[in-house]
Backbone as ProteinMPNN parsed JSONL, in Angstrom:
{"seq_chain_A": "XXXXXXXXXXXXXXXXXXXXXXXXXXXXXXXXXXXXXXXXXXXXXXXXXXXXXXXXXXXXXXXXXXXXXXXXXXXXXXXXXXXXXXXXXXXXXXXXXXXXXX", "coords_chain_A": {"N_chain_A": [[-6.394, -32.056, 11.041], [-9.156, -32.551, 8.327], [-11.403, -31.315, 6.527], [-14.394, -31.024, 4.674], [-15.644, -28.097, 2.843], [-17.888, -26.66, 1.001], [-17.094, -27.675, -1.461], [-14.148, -27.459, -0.894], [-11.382, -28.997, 0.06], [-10.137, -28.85, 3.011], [-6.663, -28.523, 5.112], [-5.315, -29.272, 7.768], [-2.526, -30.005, 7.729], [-1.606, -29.549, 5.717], [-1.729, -27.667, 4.954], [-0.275, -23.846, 5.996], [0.733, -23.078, 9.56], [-0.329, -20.066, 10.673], [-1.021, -18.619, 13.106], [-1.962, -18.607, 16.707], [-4.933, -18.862, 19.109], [-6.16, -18.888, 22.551], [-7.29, -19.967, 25.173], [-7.913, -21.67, 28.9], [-7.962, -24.971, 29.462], [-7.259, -27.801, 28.002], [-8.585, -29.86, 29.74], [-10.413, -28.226, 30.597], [-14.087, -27.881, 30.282], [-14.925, -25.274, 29.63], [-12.972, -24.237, 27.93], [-10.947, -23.072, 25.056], [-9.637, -22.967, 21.942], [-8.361, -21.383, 18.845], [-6.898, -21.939, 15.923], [-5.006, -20.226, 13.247], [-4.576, -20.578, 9.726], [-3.039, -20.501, 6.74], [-3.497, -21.478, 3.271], [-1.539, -23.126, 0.768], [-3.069, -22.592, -1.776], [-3.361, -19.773, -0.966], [-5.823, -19.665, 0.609], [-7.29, -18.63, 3.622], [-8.628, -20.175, 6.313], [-9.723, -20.919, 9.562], [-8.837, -23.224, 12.575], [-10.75, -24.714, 14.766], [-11.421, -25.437, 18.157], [-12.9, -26.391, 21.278], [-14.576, -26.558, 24.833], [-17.25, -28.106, 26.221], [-18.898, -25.913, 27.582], [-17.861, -23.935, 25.998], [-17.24, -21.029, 23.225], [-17.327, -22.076, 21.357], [-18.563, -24.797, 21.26], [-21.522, -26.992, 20.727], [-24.993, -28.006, 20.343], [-26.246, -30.896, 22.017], [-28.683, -33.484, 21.648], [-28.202, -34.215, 24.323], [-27.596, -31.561, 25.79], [-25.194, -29.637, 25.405], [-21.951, -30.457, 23.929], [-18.284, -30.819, 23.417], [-16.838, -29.617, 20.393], [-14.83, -29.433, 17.27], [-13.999, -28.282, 14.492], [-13.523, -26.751, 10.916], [-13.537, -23.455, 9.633], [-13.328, -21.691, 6.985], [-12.325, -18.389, 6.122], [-12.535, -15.006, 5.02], [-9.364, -13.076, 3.689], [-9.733, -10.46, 5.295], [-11.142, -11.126, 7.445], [-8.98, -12.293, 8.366], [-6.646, -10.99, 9.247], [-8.539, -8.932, 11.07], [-8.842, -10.629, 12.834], [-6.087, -11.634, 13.298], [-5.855, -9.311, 14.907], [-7.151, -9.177, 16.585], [-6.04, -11.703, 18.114], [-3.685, -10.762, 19.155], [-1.21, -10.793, 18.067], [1.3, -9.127, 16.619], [3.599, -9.84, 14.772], [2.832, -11.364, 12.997], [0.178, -10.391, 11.523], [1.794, -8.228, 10.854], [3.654, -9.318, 8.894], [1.831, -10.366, 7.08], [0.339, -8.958, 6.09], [0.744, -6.681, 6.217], [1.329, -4.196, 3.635], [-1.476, -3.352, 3.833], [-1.459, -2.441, 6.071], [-1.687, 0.269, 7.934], [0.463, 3.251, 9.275], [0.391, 5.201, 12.168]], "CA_chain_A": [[-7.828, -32.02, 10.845], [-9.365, -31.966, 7.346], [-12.395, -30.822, 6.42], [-14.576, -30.419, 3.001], [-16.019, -27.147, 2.55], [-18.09, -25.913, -0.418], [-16.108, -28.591, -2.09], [-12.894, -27.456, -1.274], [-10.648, -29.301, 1.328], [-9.139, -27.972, 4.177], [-6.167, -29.48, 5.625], [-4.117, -28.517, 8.512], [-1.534, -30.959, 7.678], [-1.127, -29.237, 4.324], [-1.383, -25.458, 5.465], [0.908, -22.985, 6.859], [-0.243, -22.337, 10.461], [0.086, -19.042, 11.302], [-0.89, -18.137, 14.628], [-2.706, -19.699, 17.747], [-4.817, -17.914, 20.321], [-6.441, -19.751, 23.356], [-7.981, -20.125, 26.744], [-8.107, -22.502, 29.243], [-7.001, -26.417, 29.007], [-8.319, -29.341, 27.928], [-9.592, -30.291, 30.158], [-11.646, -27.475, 31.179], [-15.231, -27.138, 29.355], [-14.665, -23.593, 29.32], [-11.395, -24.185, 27.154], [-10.966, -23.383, 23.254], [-8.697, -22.519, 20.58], [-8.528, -21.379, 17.602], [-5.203, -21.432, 14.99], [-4.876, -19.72, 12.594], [-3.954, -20.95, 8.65], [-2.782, -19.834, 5.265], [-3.036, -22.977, 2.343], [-0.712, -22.951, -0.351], [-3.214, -21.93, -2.564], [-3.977, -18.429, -0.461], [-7.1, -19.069, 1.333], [-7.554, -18.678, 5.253], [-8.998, -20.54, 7.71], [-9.537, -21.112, 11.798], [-9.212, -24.629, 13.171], [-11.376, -24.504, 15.836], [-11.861, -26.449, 19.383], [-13.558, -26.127, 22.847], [-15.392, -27.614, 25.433], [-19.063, -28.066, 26.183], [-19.292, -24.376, 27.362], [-17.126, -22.55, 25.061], [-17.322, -20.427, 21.888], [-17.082, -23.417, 20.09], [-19.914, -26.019, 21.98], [-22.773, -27.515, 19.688], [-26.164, -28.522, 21.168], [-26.606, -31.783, 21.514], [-29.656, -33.825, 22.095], [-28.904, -34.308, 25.717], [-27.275, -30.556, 26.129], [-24.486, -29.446, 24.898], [-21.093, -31.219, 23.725], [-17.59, -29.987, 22.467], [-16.436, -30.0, 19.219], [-13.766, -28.849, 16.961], [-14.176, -27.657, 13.136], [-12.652, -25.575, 10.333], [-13.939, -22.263, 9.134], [-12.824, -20.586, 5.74], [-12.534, -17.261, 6.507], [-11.863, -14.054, 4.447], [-8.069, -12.006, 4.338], [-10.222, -9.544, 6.047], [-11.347, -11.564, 9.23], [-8.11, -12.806, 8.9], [-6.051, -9.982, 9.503], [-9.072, -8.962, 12.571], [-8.587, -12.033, 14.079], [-4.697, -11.476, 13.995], [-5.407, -7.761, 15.679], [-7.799, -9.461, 18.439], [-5.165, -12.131, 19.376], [-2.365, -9.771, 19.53], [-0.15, -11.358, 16.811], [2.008, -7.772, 15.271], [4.026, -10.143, 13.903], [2.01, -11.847, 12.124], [-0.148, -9.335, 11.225], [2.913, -7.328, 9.766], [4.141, -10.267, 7.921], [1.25, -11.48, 6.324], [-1.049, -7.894, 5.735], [1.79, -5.597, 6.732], [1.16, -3.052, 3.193], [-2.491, -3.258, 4.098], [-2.28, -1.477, 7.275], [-1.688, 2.161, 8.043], [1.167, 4.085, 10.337], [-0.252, 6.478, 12.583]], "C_chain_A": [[-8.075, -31.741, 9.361], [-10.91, -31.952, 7.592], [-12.987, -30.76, 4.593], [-15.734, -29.338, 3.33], [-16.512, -26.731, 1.391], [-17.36, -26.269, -1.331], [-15.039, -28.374, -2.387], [-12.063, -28.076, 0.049], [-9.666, -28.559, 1.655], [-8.177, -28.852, 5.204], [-4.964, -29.309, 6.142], [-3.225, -29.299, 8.21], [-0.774, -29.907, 6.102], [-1.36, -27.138, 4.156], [-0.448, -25.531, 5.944], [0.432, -22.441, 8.398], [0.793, -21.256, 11.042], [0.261, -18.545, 12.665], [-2.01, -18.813, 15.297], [-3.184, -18.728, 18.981], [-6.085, -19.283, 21.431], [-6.728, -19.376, 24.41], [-8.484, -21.454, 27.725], [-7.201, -23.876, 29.208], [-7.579, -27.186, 28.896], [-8.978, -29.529, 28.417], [-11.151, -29.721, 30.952], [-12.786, -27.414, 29.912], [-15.35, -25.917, 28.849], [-13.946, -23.533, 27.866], [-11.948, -23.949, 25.99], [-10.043, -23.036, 22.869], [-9.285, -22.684, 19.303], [-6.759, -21.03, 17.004], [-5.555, -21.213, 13.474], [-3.988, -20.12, 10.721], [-3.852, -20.908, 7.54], [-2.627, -21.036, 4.237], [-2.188, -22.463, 1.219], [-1.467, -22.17, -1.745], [-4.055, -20.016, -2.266], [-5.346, -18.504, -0.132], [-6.82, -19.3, 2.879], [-8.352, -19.435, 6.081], [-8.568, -20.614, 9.189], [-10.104, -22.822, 11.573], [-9.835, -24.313, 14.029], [-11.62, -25.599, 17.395], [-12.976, -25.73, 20.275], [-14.445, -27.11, 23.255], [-16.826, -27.68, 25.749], [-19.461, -26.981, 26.703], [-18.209, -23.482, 27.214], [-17.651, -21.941, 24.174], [-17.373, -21.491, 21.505], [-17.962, -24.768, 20.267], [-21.101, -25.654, 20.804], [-23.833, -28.309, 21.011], [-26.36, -29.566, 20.31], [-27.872, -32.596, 21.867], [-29.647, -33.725, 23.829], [-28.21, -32.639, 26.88], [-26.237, -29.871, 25.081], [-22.551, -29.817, 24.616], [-19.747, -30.273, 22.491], [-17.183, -30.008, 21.499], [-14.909, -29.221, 18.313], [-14.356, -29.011, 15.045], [-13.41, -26.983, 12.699], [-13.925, -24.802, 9.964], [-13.313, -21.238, 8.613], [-13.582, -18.995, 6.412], [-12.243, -16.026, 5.598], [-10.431, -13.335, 4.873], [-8.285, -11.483, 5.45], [-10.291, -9.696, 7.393], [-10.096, -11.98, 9.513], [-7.368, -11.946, 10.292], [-6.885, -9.081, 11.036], [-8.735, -10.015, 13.728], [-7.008, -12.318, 14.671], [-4.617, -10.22, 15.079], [-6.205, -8.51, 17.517], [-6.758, -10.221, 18.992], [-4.071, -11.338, 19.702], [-1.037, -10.192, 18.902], [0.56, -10.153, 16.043], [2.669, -8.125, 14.472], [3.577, -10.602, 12.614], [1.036, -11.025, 11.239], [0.702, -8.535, 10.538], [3.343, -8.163, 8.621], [3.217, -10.325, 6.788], [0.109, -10.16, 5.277], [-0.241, -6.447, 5.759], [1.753, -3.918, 5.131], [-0.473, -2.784, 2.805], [-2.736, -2.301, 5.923], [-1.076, -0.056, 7.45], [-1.194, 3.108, 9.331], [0.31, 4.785, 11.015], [0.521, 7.663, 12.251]], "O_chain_A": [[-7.404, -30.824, 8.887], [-11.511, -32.427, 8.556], [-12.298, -30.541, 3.597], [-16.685, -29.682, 4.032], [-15.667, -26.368, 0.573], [-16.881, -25.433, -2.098], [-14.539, -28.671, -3.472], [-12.218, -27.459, 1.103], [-8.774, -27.921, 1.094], [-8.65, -29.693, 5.968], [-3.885, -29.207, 5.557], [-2.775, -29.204, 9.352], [0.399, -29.772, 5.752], [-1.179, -26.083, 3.547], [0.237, -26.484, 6.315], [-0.224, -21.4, 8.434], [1.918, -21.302, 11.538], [1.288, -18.17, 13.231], [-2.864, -19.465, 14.697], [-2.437, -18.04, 19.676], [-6.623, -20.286, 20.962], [-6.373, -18.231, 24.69], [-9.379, -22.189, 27.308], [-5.991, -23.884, 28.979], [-8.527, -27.439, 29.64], [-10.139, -29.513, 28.008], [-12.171, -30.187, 31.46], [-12.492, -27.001, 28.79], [-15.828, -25.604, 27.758], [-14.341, -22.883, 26.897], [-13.069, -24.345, 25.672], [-9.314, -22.629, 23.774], [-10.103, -23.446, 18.789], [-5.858, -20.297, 17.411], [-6.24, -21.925, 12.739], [-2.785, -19.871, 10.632], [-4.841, -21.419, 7.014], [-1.562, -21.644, 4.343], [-2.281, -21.288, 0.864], [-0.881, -21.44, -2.544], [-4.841, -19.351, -2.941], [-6.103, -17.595, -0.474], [-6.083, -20.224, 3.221], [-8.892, -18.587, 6.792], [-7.493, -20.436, 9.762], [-11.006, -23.395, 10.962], [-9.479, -23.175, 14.337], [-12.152, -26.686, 17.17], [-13.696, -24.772, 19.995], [-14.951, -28.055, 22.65], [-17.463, -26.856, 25.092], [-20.631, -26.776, 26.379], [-17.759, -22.605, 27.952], [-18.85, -22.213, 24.117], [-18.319, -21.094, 20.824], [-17.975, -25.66, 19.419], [-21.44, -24.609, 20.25], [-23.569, -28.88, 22.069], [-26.528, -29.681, 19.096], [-28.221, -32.044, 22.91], [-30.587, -33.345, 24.527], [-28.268, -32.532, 28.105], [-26.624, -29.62, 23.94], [-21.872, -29.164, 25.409], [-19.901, -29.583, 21.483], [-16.848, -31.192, 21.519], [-14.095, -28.529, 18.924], [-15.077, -29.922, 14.639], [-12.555, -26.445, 13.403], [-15.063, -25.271, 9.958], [-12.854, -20.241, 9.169], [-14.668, -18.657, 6.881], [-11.055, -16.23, 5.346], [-10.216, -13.023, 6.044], [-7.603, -11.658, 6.46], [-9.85, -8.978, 8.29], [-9.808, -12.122, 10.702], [-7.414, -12.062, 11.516], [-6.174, -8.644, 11.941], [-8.495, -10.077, 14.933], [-6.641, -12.837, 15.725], [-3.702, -10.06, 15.886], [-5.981, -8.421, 18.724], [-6.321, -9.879, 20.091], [-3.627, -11.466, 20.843], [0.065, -9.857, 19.337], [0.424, -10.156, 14.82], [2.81, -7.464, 13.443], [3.908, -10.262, 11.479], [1.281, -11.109, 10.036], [0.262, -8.096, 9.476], [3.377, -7.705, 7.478], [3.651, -10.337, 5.637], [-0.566, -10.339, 4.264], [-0.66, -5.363, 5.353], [2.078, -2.785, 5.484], [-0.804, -2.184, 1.782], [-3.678, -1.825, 6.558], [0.05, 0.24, 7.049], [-1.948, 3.604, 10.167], [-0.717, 5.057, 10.392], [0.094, 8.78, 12.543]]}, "name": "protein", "num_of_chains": 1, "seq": "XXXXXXXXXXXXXXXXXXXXXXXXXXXXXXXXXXXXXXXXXXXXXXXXXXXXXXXXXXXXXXXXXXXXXXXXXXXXXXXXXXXXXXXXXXXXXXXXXXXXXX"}
């Protein structure tokens, strides 16, 4: 998937994808994903999917229809978005002297 953004392209082919979290399956409307990806020159984004009632559904004239997109994201959400899917590896790897022993 590429994408242009605030005139910078985004292009899973040419990222590092990190991690992948998900629900559902294709073919369910319900379904989405999102993965997770680091570009060579250090910025973040989420690929995004789902189906006509997911997180990820756009209204369309005759309801609503699924789609799939990128969305530049900050370190910050990154590193949340690794703690919500449950990625420690990843999360340690990538942010690992950003977070804090108990």
């Amino acid at each position: 998937m590429r994408q242009i953004i605030e005139g910078i392209l985004f292009d899973t082919e040419k990222a590092t994808e990190i991690s992948k979290d998900w629900e559902g399956y294709s073919n369910d409307f319900h379904h989405w994903c999102e993965t997770l990806y680091l570009t060579p020159r250090g910025r973040w984004f989420l690929a995004c999917k789902g189906g006509a009632m997911s997180r990820h559904a756009l209204k369309s004239a005759d309801g609503w229809t699924g789609s799939s997109y990128i969305k530049p994201i900050a370190p910050s959400e990154a590193l949340a978005w690794l703690e919500k899917a449950g990625d420690l590896n990843a999360a340690l790897t990538h942010f690992g002297t950003q977070i804090e022993e108990a």
